[in-house]
N, C-alpha and C positions, 0 to 999 in steps of 0.2 A: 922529204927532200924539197927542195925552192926550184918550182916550176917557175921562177921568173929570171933564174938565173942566165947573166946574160948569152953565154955558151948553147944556149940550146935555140933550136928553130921549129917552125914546124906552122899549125895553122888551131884557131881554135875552133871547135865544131859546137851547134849547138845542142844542148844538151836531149832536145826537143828529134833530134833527127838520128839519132844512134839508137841501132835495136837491138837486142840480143837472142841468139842463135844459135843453138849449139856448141854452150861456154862462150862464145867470142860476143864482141861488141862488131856489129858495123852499121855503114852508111850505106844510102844511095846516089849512085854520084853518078849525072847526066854525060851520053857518050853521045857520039855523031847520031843525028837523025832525031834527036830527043828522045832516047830511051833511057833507062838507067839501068847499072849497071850494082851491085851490092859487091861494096867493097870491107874486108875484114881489117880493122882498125888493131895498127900492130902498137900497142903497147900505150895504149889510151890513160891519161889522165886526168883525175876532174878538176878542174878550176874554176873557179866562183859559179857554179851552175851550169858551165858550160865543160868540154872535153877539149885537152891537148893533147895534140895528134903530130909527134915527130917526124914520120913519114908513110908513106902513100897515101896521102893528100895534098894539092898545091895549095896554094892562095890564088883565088880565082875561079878556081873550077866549082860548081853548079854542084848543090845536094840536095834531094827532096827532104825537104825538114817538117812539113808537115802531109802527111799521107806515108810516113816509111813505113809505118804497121801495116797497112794496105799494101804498100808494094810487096813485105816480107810475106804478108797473108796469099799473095797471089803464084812467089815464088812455090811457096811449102804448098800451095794445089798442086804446080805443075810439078813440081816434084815426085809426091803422091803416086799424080796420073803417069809417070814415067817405072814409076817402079811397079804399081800395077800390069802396066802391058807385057 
């Protein structure tokens, strides 16, 4: 299909900042206070090295694109440590 068709919207992500997790692709995407939040990328496509992302993503908003393996590596600790207790 023609991801540059003009009907479609959406943002492109770099390819560089999408992680995968449990089947899904997602991002980190900066919330109030500077945290990031890991959002699951609904129906991701690749384009020229990078990913289109129809929705829940704006244009504009903040994604750690280099350190997401680290954010994702720190989520799956506290994860871990939650299902331990």
């Amino acid at each position: 299909s023609d991801v540059c068709s003009s009907d479609l919207s959406g943002v492109l992500v770099p390819a560089d900042a999408v992680v995968r997790w449990h089947g899904g692709q997602w991002v980190y995407r900066r919330s109030a206070g500077g945290r990031f939040e890991r959002v699951e990328l609904v129906d991701p496509r690749p384009v020229e090295g990078d990913v289109f992302v129809a929705s829940g993503l704006a244009a504009g908003q903040m994604i750690a694109v280099q350190g997401a393996g680290s954010l994702l590596a720190l989520d799956r600790a506290a994860d871990l440590a939650q299902e331990s207790d």
